[in-house]
Phi, psi and omega in degrees: 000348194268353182262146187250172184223153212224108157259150188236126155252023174270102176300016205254069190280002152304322170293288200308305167336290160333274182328299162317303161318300194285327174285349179255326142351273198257005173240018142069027174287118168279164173315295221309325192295332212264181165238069189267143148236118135274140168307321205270005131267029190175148163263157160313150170254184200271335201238046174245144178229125209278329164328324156317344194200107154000314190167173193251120172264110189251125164282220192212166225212110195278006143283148207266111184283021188256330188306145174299146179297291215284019167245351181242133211285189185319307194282290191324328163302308198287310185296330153304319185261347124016240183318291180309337166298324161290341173309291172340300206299296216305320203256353189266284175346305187100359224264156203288119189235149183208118185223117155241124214068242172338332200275328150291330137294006181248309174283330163309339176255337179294296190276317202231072199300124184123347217246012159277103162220175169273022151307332182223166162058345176307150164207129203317144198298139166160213177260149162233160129321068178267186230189077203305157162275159168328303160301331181272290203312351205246359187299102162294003191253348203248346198288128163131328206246147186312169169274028172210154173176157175258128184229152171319108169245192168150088175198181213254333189243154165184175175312071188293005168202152175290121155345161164264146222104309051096044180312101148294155183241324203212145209222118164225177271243291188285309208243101180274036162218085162260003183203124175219205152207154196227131184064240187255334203201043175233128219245169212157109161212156221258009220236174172237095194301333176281006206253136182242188220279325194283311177276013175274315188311323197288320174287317183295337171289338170273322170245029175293330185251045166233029167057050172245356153188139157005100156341292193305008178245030198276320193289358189254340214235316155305301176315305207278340167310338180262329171290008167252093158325105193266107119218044178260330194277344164289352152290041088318295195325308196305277162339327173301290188313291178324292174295006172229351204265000000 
């Protein structure tokens, strides 16, 4: 019961590698605790049962689950609808969910189909300002962390209204839903809590020609990343592991 199991949709495997490290990292996990599956190389199999796991970890993805179904190729499909399968059992359960980036459009669609689109809130690869709300201030998965603090973003979509149900926690400038809960204990964030100055360099090289900004700006864009001192969103991660490990 003490292993969380780390869903991946990144089809990248330099990204997913990364990506896998730094949660296992900055959520203070040895292998042995984890369970990964990529998705995007494997299905779930039929006979997991999420009682098997402390909790759920979803990483993040350079697909839009908002994007028209007839745009998205096999492999994006099969890791969407993945994940959504899962959803039903995780928020009618409680059971302790943590979605980053993607993971918050998998849940926002999940409870509210419409309420994910790039009408709004999107925002360019960099730093952001965020900002706990009262309620996060009061969020045991938040302990630990200033009320104002900076984290990584970078996405073409987001919750453009709360689901109902729906606690918000962290609030920032561009994007006002970068952190929420659903019950007690199924988690969201639109920030990437695991990602530091090293692992943005790694995504911005990888994910430079998938139109989240002008190629020719990526070495510029690395640059103002390592002049951002990153570490407050990894205490969530951190906080995760402890309160369900």
């Amino acid at each position: 019961m003490n292993r969380f199991l780390i869903l991946q949709l990144r089809p990248e495997t330099p990204a997913s590698d990364n990506e896998f490290a730094a949660f296992l990292d900055k959520g203070g996990l040895s292998a042995d605790r984890v369970h990964r599956v990529r998705l995007d190389q494997e299905s779930l199999p039929d006979t997991l049962d999420l009682d098997d796991y402390a909790g759920i970890i979803v990483g993040g993805g350079p697909g839009c689950v908002s994007d028209p179904v007839e745009t998205k190729d096999v492999v994006e499909k099969r890791i969407e609808d993945s994940i959504l399968g899962l959803m039903p059992e995780i928020t009618t359960r409680d059971r302790p969910f943590l979605g980053c980036c993607y993971g918050i459009g998998i849940l926002g669609h999940h409870l509210a189909p419409g309420s994910v689109s790039k009408a709004r809130f999107g925002e360019p690869v960099g730093a952001t300002e965020c900002t706990i709300t009262a309620p996060g201030a009061k969020d045991a998965l938040l302990d630990g962390l200033p009320r104002a603090f900076r984290a990584f973003v970078g996405h073409k979509e987001a919750l453009q209204y709360l689901p109902e149900g729906v606690t918000h926690l962290i609030s920032s400038p561009a994007c006002p839903f970068q952190m929420l809960r659903y019950g007690e204990n199924v988690y969201a964030t639109q920030f990437h809590p695991e990602l530091d100055s090293d692992g943005l360099e790694t995504r911005i090289n990888i994910y430079k020609h998938r139109g989240y900004f002008p190629p020719d700006e990526a070495q510029a864009l690395i640059a103002r990343g390592h002049a951002e001192t990153i570490e407050a969103p990894a205490r969530i991660l951190r906080n995760f592991v402890t309160r369900y490990g």
